[in-house]
MARMI-224545 format. One line per 2 residues: number of its first residue (from 1); their letters; for each residue x, y, z of N, C-alpha, C, O. Coordinates in nm, 3 decimals, decimal comma. Example, Ala and Ser with C-alpha at 12.3 -4.5 7.8 and 13.67 -1.06 7.14 Angstrom:
1	AS	1,319/-0,569/0,780/1,230/-0,450/0,780/1,320/-0,330/0,780/1,424/-0,332/0,846  1,285/-0,225/0,708/1,367/-0,106/0,714/1,290/0,003/0,787/1,341/0,114/0,804
//
This chain:
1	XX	-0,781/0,515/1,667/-0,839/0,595/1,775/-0,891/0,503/1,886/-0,925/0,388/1,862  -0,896/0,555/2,006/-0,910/0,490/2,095/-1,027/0,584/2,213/-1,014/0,695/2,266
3	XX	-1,148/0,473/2,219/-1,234/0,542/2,323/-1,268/0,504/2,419/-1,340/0,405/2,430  -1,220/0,582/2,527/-1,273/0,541/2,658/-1,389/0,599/2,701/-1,385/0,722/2,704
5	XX	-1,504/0,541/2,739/-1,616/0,581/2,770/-1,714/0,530/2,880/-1,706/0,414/2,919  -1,793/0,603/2,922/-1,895/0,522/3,060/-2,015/0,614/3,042/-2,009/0,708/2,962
7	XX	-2,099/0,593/3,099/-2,233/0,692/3,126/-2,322/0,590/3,255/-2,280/0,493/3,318  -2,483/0,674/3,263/-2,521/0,640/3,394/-2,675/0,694/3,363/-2,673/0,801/3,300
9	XX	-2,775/0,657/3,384/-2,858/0,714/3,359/-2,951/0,664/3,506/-2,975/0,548/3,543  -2,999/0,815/3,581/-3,060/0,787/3,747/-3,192/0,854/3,731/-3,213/0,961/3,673
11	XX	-3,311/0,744/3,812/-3,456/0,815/3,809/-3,458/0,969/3,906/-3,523/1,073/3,900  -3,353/0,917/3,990/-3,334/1,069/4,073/-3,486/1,056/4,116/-3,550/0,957/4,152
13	XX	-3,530/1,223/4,098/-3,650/1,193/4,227/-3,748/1,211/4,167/-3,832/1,286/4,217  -3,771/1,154/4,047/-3,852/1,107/3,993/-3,953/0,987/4,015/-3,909/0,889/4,074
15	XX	-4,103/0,987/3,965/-4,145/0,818/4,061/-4,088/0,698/3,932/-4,109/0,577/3,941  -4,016/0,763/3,822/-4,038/0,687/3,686/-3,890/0,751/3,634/-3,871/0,870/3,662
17	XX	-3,798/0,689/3,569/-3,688/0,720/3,504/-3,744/0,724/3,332/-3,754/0,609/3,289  -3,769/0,795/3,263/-3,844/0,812/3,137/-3,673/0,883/3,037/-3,667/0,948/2,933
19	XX	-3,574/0,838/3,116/-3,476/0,842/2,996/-3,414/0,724/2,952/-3,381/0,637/3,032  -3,395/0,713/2,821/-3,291/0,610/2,761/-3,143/0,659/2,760/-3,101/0,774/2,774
21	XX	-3,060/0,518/2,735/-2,900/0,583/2,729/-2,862/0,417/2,667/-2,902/0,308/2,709  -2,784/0,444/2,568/-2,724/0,370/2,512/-2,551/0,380/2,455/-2,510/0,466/2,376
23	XX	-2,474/0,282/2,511/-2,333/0,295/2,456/-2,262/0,170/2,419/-2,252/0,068/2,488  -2,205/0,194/2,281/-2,163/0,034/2,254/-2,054/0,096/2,151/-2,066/0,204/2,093
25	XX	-1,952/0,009/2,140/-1,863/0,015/2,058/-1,823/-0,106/1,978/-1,886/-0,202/2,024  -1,745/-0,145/1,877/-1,736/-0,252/1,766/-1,643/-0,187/1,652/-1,631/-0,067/1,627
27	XX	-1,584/-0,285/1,596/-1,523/-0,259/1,471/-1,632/-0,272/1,365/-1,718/-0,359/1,364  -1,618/-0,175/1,278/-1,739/-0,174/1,195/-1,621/-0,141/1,006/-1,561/-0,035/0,990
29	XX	-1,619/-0,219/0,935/-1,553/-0,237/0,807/-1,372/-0,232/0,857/-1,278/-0,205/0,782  -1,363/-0,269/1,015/-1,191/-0,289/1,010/-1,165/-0,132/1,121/-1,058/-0,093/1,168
31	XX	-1,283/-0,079/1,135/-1,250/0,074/1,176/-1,302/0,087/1,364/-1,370/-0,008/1,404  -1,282/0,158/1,429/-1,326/0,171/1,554/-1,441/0,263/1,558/-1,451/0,380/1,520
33	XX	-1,520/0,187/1,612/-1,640/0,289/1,634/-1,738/0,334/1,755/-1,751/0,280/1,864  -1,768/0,389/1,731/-1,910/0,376/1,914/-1,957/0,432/1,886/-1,928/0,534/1,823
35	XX	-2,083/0,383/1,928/-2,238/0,475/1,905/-2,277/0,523/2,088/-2,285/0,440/2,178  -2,296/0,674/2,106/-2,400/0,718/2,235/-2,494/0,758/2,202/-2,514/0,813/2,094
37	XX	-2,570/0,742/2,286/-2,756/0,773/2,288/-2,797/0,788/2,400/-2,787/0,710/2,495  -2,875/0,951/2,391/-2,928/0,985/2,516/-3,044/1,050/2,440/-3,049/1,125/2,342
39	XX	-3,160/0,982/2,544/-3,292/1,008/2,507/-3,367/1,067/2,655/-3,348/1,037/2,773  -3,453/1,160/2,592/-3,492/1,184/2,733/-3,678/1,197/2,657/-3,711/1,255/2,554
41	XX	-3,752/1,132/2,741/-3,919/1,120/2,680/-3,961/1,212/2,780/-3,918/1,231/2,893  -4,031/1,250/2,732/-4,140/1,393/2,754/-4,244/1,362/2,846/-4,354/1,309/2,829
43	XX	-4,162/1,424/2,992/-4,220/1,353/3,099/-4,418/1,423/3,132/-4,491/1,394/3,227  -4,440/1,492/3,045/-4,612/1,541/3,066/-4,701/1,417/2,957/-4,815/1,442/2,918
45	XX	-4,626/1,281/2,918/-4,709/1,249/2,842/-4,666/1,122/2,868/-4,556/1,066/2,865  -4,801/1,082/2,898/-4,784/0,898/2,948/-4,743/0,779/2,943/-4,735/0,683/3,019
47	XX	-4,709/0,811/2,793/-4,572/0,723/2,778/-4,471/0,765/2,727/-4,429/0,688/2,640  -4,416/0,846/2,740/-4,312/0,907/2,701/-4,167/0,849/2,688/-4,082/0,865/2,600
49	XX	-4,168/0,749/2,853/-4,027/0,632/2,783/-4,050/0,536/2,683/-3,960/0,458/2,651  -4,187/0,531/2,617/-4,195/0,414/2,490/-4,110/0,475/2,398/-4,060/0,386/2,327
51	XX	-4,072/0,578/2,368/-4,021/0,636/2,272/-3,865/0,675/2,286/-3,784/0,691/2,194  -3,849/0,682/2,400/-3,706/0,697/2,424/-3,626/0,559/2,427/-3,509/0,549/2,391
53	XX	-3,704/0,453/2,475/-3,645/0,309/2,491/-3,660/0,240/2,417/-3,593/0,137/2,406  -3,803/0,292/2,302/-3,732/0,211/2,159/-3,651/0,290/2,055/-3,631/0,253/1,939
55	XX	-3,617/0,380/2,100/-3,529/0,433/1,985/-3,397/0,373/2,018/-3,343/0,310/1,928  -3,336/0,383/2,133/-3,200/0,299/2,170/-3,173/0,181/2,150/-3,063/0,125/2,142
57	XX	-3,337/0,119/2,139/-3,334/-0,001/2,086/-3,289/-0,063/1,932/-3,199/-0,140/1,898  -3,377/-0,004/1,870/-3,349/0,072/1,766/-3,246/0,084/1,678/-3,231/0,036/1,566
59	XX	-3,164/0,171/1,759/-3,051/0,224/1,738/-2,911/0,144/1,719/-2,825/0,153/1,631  -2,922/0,053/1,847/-2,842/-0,041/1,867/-2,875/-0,214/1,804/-2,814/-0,319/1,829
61	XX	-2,950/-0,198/1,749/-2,985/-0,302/1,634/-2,870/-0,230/1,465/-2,768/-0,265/1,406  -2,958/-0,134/1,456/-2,890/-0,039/1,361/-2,699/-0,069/1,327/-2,634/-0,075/1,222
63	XX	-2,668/-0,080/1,452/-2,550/-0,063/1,482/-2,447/-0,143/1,450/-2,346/-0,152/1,380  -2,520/-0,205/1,539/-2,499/-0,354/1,539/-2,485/-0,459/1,363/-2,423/-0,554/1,316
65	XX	-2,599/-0,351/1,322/-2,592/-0,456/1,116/-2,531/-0,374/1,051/-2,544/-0,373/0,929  -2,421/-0,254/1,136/-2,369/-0,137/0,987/-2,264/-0,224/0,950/-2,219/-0,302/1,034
67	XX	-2,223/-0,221/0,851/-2,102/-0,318/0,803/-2,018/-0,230/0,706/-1,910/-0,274/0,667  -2,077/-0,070/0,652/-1,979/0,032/0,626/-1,968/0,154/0,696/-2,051/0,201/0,774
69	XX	-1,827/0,217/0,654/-1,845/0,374/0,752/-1,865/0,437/0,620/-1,900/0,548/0,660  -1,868/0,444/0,510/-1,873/0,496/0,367/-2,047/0,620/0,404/-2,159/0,583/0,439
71	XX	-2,006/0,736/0,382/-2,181/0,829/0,404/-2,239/0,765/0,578/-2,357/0,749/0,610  -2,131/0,743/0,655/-2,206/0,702/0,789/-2,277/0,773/0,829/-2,385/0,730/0,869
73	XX	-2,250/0,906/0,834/-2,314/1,004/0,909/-2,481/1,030/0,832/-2,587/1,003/0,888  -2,468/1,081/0,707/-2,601/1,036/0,653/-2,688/0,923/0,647/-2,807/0,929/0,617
75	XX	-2,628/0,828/0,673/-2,712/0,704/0,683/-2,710/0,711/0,819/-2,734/0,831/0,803  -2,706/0,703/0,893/-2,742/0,720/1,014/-2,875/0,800/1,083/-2,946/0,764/1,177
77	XX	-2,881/0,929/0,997/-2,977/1,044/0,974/-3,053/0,938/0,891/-3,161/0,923/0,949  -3,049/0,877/0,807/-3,204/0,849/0,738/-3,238/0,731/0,857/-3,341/0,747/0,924
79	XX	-3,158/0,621/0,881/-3,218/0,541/0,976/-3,231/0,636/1,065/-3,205/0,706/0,968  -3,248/0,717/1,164/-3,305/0,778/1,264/-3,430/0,830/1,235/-3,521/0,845/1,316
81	XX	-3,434/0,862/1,104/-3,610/0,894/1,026/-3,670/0,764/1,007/-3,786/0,761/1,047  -3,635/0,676/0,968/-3,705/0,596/0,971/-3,754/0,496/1,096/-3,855/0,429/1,115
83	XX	-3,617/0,523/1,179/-3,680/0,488/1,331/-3,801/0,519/1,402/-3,891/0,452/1,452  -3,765/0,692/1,384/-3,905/0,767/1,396/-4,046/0,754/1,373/-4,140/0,769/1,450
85	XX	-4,040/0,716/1,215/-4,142/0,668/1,132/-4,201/0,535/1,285/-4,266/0,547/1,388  -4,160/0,466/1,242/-4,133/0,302/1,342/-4,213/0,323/1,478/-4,325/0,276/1,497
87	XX	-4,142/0,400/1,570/-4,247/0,484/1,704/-4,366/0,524/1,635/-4,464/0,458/1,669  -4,385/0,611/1,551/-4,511/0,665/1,525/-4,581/0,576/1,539/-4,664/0,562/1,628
89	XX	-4,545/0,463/1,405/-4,664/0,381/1,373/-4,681/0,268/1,418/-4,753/0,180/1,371  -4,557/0,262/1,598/-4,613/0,161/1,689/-4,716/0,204/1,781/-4,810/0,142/1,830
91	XX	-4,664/0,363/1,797/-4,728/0,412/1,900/-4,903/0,413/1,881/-4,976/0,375/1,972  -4,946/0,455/1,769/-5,060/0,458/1,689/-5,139/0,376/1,718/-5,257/0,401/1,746
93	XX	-5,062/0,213/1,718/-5,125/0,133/1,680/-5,136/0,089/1,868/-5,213/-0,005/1,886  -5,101/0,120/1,941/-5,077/0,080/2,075/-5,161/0,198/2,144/-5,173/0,186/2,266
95	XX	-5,224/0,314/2,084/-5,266/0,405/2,132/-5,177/0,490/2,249/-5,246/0,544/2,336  -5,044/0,505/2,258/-4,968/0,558/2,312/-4,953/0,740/2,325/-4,908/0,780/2,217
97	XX	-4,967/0,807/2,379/-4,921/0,926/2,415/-4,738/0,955/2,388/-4,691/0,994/2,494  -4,674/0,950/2,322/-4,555/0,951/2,326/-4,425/1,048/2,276/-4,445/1,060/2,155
99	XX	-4,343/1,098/2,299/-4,245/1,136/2,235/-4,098/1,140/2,311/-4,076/1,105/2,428  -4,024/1,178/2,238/-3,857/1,213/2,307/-3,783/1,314/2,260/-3,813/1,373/2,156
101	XX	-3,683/1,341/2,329/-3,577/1,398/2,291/-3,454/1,279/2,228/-3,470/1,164/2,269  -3,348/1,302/2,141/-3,277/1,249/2,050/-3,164/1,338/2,080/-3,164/1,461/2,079
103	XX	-3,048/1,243/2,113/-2,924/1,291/2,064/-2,820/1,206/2,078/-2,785/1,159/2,187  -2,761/1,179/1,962/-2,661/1,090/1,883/-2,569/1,072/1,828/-2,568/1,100/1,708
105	XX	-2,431/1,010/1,899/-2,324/1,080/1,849/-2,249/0,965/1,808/-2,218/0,888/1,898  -2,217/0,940/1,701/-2,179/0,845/1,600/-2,010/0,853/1,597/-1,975/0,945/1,522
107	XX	-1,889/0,779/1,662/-1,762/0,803/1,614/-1,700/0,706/1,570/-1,716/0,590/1,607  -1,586/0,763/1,444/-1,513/0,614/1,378/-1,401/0,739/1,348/-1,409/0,842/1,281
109	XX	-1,285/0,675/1,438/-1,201/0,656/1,446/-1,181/0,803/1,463/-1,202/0,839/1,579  -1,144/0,908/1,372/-1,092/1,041/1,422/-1,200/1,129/1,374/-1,180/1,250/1,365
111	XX	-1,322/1,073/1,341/-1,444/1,185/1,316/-1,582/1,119/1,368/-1,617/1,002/1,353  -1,656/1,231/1,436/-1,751/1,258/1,457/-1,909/1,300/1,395/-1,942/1,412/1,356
113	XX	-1,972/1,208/1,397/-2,108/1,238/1,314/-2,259/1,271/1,428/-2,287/1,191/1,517  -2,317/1,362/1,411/-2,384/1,395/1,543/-2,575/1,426/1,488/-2,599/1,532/1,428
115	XX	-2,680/1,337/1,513/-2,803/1,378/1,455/-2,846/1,370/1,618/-2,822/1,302/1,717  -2,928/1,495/1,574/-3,006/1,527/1,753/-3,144/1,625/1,693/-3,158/1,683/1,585
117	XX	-3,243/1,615/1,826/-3,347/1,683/1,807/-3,357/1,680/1,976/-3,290/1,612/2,055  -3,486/1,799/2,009/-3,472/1,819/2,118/-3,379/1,919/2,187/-3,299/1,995/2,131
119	XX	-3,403/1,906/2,312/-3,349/1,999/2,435/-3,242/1,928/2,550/-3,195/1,981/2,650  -3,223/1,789/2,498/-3,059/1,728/2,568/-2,975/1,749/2,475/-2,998/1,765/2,355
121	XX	-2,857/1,749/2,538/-2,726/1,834/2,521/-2,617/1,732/2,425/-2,631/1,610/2,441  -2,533/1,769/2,348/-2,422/1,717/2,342/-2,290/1,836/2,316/-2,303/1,925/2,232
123	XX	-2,188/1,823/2,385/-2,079/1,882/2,438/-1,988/1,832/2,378/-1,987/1,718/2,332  -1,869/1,943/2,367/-1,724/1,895/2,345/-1,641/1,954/2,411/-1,676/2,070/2,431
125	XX	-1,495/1,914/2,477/-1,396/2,033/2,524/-1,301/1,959/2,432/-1,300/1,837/2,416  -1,212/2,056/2,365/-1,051/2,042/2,348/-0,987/2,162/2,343/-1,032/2,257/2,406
127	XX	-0,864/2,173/2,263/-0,816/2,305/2,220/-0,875/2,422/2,238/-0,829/2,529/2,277  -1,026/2,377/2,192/-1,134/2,517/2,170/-1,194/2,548/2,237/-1,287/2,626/2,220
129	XX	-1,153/2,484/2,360/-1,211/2,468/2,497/-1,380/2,424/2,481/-1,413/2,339/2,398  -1,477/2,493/2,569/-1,585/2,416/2,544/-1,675/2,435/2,447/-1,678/2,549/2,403
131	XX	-1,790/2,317/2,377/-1,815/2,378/2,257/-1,981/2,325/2,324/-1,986/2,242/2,415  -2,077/2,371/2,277/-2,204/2,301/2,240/-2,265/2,256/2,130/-2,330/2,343/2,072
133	XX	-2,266/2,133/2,076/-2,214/2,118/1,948/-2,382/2,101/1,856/-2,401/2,095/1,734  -2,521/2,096/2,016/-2,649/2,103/1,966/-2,718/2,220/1,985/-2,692/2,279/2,090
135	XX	-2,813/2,278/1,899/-2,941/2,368/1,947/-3,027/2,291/2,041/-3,036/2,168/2,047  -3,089/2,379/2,114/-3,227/2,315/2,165/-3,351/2,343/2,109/-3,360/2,443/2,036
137	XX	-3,424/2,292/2,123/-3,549/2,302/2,013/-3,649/2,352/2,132/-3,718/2,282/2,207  -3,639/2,467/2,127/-3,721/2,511/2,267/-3,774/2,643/2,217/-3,687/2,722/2,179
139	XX	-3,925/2,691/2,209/-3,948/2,784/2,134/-3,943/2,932/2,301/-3,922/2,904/2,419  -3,962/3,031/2,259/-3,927/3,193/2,345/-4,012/3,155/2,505/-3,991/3,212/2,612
141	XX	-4,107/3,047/2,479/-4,211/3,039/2,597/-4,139/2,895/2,685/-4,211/2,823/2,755  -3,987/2,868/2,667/-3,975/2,729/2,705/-4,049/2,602/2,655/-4,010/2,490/2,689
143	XX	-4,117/2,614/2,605/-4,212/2,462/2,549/-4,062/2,418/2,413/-3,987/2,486/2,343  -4,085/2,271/2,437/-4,014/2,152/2,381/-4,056/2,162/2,225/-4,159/2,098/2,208
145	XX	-4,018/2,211/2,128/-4,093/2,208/1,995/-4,039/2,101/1,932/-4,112/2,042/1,852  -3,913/2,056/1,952/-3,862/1,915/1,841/-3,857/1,759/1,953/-3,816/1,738/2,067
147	XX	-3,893/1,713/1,894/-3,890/1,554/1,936/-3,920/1,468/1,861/-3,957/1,505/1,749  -3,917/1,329/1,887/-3,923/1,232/1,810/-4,084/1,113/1,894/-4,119/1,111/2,012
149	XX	-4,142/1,035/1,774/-4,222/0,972/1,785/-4,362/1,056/1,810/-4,439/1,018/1,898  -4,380/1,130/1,759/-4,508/1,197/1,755/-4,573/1,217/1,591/-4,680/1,169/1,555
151	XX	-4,474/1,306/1,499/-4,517/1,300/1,368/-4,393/1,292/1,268/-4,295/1,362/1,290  -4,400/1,192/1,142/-4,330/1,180/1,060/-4,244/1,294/1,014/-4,129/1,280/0,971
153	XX	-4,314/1,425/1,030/-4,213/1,579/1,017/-4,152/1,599/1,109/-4,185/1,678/1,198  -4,053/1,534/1,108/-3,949/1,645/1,193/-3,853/1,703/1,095/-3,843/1,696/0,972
155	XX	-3,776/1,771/1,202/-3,635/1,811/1,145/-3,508/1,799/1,235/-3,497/1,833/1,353  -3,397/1,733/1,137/-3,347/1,692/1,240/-3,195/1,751/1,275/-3,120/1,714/1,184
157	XX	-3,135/1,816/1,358/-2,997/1,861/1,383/-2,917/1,776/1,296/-2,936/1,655/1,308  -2,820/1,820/1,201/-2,717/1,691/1,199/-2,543/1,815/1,194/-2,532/1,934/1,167
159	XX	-2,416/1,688/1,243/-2,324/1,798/1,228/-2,220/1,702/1,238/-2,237/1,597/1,301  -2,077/1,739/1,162/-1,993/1,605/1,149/-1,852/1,715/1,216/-1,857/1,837/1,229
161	XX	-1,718/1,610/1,255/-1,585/1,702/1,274/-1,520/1,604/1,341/-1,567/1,495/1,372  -1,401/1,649/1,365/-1,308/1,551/1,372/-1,282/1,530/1,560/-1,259/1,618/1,642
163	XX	-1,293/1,428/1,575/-1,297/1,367/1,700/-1,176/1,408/1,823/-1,195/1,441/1,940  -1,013/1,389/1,724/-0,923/1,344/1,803/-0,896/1,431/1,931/-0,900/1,554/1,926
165	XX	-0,874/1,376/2,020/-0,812/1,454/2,145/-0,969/1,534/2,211/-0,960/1,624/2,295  -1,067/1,498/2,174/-1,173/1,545/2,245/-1,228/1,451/2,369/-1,210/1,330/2,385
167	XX	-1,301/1,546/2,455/-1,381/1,490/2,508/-1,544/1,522/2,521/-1,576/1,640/2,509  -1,654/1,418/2,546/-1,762/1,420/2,460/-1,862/1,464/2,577/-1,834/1,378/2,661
169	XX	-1,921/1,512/2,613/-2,040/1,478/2,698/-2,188/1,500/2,666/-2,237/1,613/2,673  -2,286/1,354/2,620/-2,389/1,374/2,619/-2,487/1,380/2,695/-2,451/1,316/2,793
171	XX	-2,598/1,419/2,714/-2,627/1,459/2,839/-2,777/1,511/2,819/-2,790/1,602/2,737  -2,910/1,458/2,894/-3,067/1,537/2,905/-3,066/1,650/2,997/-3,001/1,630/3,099
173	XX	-3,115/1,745/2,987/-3,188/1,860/3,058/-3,145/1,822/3,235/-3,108/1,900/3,322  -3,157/1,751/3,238/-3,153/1,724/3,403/-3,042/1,708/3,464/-3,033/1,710/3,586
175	XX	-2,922/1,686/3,364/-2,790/1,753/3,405/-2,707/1,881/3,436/-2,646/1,913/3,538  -2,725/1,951/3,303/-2,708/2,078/3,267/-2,798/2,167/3,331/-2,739/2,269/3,368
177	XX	-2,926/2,164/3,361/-3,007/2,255/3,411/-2,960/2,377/3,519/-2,962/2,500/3,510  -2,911/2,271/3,641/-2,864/2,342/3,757/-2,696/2,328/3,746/-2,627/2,370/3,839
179	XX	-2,643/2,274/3,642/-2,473/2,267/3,624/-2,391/2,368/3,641/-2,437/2,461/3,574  -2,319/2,393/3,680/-2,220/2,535/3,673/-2,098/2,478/3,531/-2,021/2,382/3,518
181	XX	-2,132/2,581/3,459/-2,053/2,564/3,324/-1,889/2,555/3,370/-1,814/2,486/3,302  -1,848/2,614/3,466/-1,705/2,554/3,515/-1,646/2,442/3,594/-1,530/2,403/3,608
183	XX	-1,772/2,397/3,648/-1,778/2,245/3,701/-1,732/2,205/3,632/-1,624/2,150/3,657  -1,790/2,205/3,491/-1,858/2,079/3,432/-1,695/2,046/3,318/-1,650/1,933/3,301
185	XX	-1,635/2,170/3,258/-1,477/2,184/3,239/-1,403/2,115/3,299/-1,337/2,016/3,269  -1,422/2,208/3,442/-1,300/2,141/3,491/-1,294/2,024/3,494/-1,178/1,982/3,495
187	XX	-1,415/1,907/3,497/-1,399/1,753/3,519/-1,332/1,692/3,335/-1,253/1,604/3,300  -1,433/1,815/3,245/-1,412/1,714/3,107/-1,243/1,709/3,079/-1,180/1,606/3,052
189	XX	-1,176/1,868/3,095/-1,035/1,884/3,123/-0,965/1,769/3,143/-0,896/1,709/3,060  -0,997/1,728/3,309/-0,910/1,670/3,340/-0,931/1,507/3,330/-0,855/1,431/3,390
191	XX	-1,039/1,459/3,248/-1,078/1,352/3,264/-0,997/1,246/3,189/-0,933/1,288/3,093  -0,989/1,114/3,216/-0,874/1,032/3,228/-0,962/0,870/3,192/-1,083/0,854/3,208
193	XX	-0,860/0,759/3,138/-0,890/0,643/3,204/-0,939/0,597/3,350/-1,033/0,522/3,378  -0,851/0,660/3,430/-0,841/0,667/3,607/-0,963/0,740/3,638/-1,061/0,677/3,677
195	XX	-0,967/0,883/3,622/-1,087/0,942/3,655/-1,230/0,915/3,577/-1,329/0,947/3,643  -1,244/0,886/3,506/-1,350/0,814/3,425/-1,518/0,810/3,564/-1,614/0,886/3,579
197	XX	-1,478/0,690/3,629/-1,575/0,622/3,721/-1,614/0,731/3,809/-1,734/0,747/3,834  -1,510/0,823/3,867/-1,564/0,917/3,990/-1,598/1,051/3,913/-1,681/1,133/3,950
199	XX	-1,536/1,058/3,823/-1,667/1,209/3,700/-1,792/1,150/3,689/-1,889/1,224/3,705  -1,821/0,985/3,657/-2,003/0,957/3,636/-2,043/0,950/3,789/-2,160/0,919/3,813
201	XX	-1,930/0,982/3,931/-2,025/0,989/3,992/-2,034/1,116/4,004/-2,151/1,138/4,035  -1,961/1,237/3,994/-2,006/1,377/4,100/-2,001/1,451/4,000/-1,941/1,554/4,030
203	XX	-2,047/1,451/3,853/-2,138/1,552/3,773/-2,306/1,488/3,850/-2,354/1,567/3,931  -2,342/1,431/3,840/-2,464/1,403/3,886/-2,523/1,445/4,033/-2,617/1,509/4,079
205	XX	-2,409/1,368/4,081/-2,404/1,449/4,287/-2,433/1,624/4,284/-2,506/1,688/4,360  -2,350/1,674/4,175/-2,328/1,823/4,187/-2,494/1,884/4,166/-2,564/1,945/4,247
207	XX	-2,523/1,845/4,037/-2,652/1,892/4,040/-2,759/1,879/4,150/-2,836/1,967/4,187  -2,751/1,759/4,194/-2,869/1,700/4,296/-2,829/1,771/4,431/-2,925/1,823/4,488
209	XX	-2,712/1,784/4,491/-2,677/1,833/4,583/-2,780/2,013/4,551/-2,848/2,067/4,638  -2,764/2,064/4,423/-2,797/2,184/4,407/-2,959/2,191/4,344/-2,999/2,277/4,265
211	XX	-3,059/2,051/4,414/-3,170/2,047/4,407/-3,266/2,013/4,250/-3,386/2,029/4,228  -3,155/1,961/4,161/-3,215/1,883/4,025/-3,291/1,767/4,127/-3,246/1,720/4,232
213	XX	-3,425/1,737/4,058/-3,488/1,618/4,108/-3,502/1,557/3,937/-3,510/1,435/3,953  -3,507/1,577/3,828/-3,540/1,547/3,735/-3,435/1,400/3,713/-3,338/1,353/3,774
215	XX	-3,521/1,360/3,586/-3,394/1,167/3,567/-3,274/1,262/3,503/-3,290/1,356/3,425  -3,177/1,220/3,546/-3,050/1,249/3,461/-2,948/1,152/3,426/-2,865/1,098/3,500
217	XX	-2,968/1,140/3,300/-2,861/1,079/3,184/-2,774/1,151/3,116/-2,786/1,258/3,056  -2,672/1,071/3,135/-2,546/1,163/3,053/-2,439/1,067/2,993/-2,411/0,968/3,061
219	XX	-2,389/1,081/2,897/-2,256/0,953/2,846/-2,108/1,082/2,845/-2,113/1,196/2,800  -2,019/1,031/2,894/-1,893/1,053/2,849/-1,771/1,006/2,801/-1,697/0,926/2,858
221	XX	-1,748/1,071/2,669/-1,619/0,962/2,593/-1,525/1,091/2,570/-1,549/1,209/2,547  -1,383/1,002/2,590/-1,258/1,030/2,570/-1,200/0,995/2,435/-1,194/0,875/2,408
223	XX	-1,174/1,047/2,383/-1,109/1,022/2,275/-0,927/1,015/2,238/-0,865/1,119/2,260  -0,886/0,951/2,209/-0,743/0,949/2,239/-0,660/0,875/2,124/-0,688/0,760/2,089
225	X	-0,550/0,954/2,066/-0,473/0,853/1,930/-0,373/0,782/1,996/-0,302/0,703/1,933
//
């Protein structure tokens, strides 16, 4: 399998960019893989990017020492708890205000492993045209109920499936918000090696043009045999 991928993460009109984004790929036991990460920290609380920017951190340490795909997807889910754990009991100790949104999409080779919490997005189009492949953790009054780095309880989204011929888009609140759900198709549709660079620029333009001021991060991968 073969992935082509880019992302972009902008403070927009924000005074502070309080999202993380992480993308890396590697052979991991002989196999192709890439890890995305889009974090978005909980901009009413004062530090809210401590938690989004060490989890990518984090993450990509993680990544970086997997040396099997054997239960990836579950191990992945416990290191993301124990990451969690990790924020808490830096934040604690740093007296930090902190939390994030989480969402994580794990691929080797023709399958997909996906742990998320929170209210940023992760997407798919193929065959089945478009899918949303997360809940949002958003209770009837809009308030944020799931995130990470606040308390050892969470709970966490997890969901696995087969990759090939998809395309991925992860993505915080500040994309999707003001998005038109046929925009956002028509680009994953037609998206390409070639078109790659000018989709990370005018999903972002589109919103802002239509008055998003919020940070917006988003990753997109192609998947291809």
């Amino acid at each position: 399998m073969n992935f082509i991928f880019d992302g972009v993460s902008l403070q927009n009109g924000r005074s502070c960019n309080m999202d993380s984004l992480l993308m890396k790929s590697r052979l991991v036991a002989g196999e192709n893989a890439l890890l995305a990460v889009v974090c978005d920290g909980v901009g009413s609380l004062a530090e809210g990017a401590f938690a989004s920017g060490t989890a990518v951190v984090k993450l990509g340490q993680w990544f970086d020492q997997l040396q099997s795909t054997n239960r990836v997807g579950l191990i992945m889910r416990d290191a993301i708890l124990d990451i969690n754990s990790y924020i808490v009991m830096e934040a604690g100790s740093k007296n930090y205000d902190t939390a994030s949104t989480l969402s994580v999409m794990l691929l080797v080779e023709s399958d997909f492993y996906i742990v998320h919490i929170g209210d940023s997005r992760i997407y798919s189009y193929g065959d089945d045209g478009l899918m949303t492949l997360t809940g949002d953790d958003i209770s009837q009054t809009g308030k944020l109920t799931g995130y990470i780095g606040k308390s050892d309880d969470i709970f966490l989204q997890y969901h696995e499936g087969p990759a090939s011929g998809k395309v991925f888009l992860l993505c915080s609140d500040g994309l999707y918000k003001m998005m038109d759900e046929s925009f956002m198709v028509s680009k994953m549709r037609n998206l390409n090696k070639r078109s790659m660079k000018e989709t990370i620029k005018t999903l972002p333009q589109y919103v802002i043009t239509r008055g998003e001021r919020d940070n917006i991060t988003f990753a997109l991968v192609l998947c291809q045999t």
